[in-house]
N, C-alpha and C positions, 0 to 999 in steps of 0.2 A: 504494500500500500504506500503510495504516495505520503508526506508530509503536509500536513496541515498548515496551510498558509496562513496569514493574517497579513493585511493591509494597514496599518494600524500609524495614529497620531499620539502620542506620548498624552496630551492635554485633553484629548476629546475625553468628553465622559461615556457617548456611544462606546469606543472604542474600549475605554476603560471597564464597562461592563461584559462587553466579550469577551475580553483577557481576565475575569475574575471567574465567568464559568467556564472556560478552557481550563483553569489551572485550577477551580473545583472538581472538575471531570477528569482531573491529570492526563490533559491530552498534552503533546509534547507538539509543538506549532514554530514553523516560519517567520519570523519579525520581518516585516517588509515596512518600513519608515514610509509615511507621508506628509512631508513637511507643509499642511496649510498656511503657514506662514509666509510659506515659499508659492505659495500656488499651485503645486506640487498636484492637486486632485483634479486642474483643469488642463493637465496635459494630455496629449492624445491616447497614450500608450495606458495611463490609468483610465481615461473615461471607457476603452475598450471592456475594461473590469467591473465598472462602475460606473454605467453612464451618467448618473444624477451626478457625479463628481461629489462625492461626499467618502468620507470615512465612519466607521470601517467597511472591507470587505472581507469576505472570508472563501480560501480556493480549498477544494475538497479534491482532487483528482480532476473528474469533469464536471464540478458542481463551481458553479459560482454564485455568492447570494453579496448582496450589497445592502443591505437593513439588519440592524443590531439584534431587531426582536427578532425575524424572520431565522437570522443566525443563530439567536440562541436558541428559540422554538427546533431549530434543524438540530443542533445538538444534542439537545433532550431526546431526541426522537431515534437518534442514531447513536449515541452511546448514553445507556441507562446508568452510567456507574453515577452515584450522587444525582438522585435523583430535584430537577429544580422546581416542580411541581408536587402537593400532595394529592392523594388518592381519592381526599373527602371533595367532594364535588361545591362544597360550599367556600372552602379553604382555597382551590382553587380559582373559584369565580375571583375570590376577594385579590390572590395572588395578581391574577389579569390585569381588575382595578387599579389594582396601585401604581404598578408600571404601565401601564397606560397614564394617570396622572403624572409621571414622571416624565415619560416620553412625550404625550401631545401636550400637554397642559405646560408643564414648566419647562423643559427646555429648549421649545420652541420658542418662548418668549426670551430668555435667556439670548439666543443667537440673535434675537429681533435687536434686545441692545447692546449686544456687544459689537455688533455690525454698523448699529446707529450714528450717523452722524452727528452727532451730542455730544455735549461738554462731557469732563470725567464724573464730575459730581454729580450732574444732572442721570448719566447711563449708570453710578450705581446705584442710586437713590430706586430709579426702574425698575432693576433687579431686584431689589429688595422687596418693594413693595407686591412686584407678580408671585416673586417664590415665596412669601411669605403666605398669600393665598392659596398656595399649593403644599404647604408646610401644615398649612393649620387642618387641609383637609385631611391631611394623611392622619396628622394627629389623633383627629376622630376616627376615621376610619380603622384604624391599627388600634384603637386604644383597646377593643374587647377579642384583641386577639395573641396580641404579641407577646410571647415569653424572652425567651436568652435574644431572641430575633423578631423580624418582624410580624412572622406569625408563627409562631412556637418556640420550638428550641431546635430548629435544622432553618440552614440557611437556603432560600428557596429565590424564586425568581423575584421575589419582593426585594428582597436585600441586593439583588446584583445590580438591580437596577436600580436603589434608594443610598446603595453605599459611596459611587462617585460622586451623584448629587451633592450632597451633604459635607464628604470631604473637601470636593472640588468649591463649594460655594462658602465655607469654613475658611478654606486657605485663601483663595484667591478672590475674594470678594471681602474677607473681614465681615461675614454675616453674622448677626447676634442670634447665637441659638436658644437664648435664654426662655424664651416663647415657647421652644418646643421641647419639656423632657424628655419624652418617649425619642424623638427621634435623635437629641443628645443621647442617651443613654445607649443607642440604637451606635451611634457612632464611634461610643468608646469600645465596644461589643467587636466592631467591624474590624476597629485598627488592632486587634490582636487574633484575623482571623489570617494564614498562611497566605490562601489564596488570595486574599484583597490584596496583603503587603506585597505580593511579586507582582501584584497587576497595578501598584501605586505609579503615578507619571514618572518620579523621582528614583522609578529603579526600573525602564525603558530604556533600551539603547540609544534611543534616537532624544532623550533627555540634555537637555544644555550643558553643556562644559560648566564648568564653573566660572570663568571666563567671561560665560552670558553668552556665548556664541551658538546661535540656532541654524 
């Protein structure tokens, strides 16, 4: 069998949620950099991969999928080790929910200002206030389920998709979590779990020099 590829941006959180159920499912995968800074996704050679020109993609043999849920949904499906779904059909629904809130809800808005042509203050004042609406939803939503994790005590598709989030808008946004225990508590839970810490930006090849040099 071929080697599992990945297409992968050190910063993306898409990207960063596929590298945490790869290395839950101990697949052993391909690093293939794609510098968005550089433009790097609207080249010809990647759009062949990926035509919406976005990250990640994931290369299977002759399988190519370019959507992170799509990717991990294929995962789940083709190797069951660590299972990212549970069996209870209601646990499940909820699992959907969230990463769907993650996916169309906030990070969609997220890319809206980080793209925005706005002042700094003004783009992260924006952020705050969208993810904060999608912060407080989960809030409720996960409150009458979550154990060690976000619904239980096994890390599921909830979590792969809710741990970049969090991390990423923690570091690099200076977001006050103080709003949301559950999903702090949620966060301290994550940063001590293997797979999240090898799928972290900060330990990607394609990670800055120290230097600063991307």
């Amino acid at each position: 069998m071929s080697k599992l590829q990945l297409y992968s941006f050190f910063m993306s959180s898409a990207s960063f949620r596929v590298r945490i159920a790869l290395n839950l499912k101990g697949l052993d995968y391909e690093y293939k950099a794609v510098n968005l800074f550089k433009n790097e996704q609207t080249r010809p050679e990647y759009l062949k991969i990926n035509p919406i020109g976005y990250a990640p993609a994931l290369v299977d043999g002759g399988i190519v999928l370019a959507d992170s849920f799509a990717i991990i949904l294929y995962l789940e499906e083709k190797y069951p080790q660590h299972p990212l779904l549970p069996r209870d059909l209601v646990k499940k629904a909820i699992n959907y929910q969230a990463a769907n809130i993650v996916s169309s809800s906030i990070q969609p808005l997220l890319m809206h200002y980080i793209g925005a042509n706005i002042g700094e203050d003004e783009k992260i004042q924006s952020i705050h206030k969208h993810v904060a609406k999608g912060f407080a939803a989960l809030e409720i939503l996960l409150k009458d389920h979550a154990g060690k994790y976000a619904i239980g005590d096994e890390i599921y598709l909830t979590d792969v998709f809710l741990a970049p989030q969090i991390i990423g808008l923690s570091e690099r946004f200076n977001f006050d979590m103080s709003d949301y225990p559950l999903l702090s508590r949620l966060r301290e839970a994550y940063m001590q779990v293997p797979a999240i810490q090898k799928a972290l930006p900060e330990n990607q090849p394609d990670f800055p020099s120290i230097e600063g040099k991307i």
